[in-house]
TITI-172945 format. One record per residue: residue number from 0; residue in one letter; x, y, z of N, C-alpha, C, O in turn. Coordinates in pm, 1 decimal. Atoms other than C-alpha are relative to their C-alpha. Layout:
[rec NUM; 'A'; [X; Y; Z]; [X; Y; Z]; [X; Y; Z]; [X; Y; Z]] ...
***
This chain:
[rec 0; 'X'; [45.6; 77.4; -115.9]; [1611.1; -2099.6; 8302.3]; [-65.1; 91.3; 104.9]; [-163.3; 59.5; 171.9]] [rec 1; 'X'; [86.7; -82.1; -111.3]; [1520.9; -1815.9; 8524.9]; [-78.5; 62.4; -35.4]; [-93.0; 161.2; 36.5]] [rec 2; 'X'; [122.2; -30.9; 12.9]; [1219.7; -1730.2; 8352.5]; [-76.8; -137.9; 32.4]; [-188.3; -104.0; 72.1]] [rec 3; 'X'; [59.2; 106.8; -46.1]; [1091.3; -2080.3; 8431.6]; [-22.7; 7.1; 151.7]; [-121.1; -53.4; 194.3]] [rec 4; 'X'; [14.0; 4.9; -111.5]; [1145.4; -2001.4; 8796.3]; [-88.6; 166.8; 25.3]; [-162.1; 203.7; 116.9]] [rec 5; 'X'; [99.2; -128.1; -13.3]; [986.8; -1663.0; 8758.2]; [-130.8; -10.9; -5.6]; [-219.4; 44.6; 59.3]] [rec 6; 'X'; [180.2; 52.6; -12.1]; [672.4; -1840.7; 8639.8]; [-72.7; -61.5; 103.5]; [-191.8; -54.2; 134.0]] [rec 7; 'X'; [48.6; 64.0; -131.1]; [680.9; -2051.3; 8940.2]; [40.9; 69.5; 168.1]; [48.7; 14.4; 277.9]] [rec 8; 'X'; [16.5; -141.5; -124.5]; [720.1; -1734.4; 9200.8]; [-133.3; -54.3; 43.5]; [-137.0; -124.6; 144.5]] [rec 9; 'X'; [100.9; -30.5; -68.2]; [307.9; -1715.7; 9203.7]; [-48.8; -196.7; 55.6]; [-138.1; -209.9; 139.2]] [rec 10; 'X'; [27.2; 70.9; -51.0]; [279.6; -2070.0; 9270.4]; [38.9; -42.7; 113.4]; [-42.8; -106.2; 180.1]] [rec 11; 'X'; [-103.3; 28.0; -115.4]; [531.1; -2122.2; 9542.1]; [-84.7; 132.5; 113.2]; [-49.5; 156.2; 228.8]] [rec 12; 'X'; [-9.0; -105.0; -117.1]; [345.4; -1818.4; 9700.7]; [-158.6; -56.6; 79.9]; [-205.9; -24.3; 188.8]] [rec 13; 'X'; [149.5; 27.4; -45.6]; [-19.7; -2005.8; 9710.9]; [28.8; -76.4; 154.5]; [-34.3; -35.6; 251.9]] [rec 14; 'X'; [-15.4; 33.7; -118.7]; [113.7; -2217.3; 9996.9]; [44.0; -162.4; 1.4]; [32.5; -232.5; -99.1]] [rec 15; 'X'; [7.5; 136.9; 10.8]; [193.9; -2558.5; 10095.2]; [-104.0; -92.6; -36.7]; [-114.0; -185.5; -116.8]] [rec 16; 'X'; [137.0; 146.0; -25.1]; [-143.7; -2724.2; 10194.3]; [-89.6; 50.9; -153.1]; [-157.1; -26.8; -220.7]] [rec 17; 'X'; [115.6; 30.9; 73.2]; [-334.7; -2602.3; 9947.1]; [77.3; -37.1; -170.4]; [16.9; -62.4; -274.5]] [rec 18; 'X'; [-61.1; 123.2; 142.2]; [-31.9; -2752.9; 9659.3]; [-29.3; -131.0; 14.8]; [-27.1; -203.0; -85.1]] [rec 19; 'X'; [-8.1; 132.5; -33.6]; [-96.9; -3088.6; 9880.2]; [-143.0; 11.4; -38.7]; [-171.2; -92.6; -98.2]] [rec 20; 'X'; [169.8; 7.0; 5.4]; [-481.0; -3029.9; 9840.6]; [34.5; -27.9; -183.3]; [41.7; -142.0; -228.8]] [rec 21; 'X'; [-51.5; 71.2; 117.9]; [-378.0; -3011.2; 9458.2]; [39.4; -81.0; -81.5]; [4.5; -115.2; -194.5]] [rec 22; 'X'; [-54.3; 130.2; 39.8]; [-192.6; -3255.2; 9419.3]; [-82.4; -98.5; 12.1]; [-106.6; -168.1; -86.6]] [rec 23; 'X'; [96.7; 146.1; -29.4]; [-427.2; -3523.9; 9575.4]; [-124.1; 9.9; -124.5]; [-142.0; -87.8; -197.2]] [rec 24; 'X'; [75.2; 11.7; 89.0]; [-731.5; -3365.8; 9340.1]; [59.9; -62.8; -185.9]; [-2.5; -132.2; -266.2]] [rec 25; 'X'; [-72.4; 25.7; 106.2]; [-487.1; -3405.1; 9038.9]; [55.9; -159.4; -23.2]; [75.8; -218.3; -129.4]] [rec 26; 'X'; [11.8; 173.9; 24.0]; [-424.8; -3786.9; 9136.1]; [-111.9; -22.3; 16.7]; [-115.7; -115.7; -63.4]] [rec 27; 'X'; [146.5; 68.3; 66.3]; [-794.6; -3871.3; 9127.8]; [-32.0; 19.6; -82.8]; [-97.0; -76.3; -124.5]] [rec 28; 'X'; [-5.7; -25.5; 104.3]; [-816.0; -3698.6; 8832.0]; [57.2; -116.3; -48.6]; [-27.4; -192.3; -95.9]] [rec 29; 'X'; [-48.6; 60.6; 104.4]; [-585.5; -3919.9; 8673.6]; [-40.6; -134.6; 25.7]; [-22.9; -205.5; -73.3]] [rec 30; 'X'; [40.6; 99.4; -78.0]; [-720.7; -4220.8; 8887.5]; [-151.2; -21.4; -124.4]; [-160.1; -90.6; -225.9]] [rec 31; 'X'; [106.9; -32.1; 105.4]; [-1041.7; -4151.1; 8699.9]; [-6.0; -19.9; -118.0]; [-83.5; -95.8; -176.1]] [rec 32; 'X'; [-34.4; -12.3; 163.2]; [-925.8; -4087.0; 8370.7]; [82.0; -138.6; -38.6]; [49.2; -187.6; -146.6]] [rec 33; 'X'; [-30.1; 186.6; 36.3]; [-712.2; -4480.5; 8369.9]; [-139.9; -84.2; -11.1]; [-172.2; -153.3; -107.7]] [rec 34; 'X'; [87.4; 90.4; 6.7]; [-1039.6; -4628.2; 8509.3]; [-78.7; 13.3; -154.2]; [-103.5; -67.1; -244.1]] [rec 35; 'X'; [93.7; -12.0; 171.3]; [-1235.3; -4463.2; 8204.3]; [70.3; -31.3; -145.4]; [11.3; -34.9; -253.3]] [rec 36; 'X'; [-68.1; 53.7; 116.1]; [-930.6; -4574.0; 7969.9]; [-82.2; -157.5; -6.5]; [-163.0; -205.1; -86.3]] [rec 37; 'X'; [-18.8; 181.0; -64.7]; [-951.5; -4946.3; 8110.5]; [-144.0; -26.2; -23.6]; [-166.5; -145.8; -4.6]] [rec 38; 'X'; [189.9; 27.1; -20.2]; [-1358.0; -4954.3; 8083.7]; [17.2; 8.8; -225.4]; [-83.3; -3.2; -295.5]] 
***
């Protein structure tokens, strides 16, 4: 288990806002990718 948290050291170090900036591109992504299922 604590190599799983070792992997997530360099992410935890990028910062908050730009995981929230992430996150939001990563739900339109998938926002995207339903509509183009659904079509």
């Amino acid at each position: 288990m604590m190599f799983f948290f070792k992997r997530l050291e360099p992410i935890l170090e990028i910062g908050e806002q730009d995981l929230l900036e992430m996150l939001e591109i990563h739900q339109q992504l998938i926002r995207i990718l339903e509509r183009g299922i659904k079509e």
